[in-house]
N, C-alpha and C positions, 0 to 999 in steps of 0.2 A: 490475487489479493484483492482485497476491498474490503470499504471503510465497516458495513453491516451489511447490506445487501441480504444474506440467505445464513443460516446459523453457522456456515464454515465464512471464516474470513479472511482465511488462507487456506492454501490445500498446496501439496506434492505428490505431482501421480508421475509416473513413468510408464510411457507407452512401447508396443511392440504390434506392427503390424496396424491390425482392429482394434488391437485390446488396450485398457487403457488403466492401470492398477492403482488407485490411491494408497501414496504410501504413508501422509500424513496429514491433519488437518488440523488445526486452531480453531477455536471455536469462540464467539463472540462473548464476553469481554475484550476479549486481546484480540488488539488489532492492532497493525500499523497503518490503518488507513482512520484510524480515531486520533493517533496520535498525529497525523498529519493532519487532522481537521484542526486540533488545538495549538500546531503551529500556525495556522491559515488565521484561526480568530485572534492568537497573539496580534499577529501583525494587520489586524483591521480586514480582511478578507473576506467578502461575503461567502456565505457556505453556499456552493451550488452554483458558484456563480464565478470564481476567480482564482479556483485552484491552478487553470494553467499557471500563473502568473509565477508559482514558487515553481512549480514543475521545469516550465520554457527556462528560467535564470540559475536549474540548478547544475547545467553543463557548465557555467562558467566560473565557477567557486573553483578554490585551487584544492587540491588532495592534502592536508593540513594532515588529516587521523589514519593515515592509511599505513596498515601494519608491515 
């Protein structure tokens, strides 16, 4: 995953051995690495600069939505 990077901004590939098979890709619009920048600027966050800061504090959030 990532935010724009290269026109895939997600991919699933499953590998065997050498071989390495994509089996799906997202392609920019959609991303959940845009959707995490516009969390990051919610909350005052320089882009580029302070994303650990949600990342490192998101182990300790309790499982609230978890099905």
């Amino acid at each position: 995953m990532d935010g724009v990077g290269e026109w895939t901004t997600t991919s699933l590939a499953i590998g065997n051995g050498n071989d390495l098979k994509v089996v799906r890709e997202i392609h920019f619009p959609h991303s959940l690495g845009l959707l995490l920048l516009c969390v990051h600027l919610l909350h005052r966050i320089q882009v580029n600069s302070g994303e650990y800061k949600i990342m490192g504090l998101a182990p300790y959030g309790e499982p609230r939505y978890v099905a």
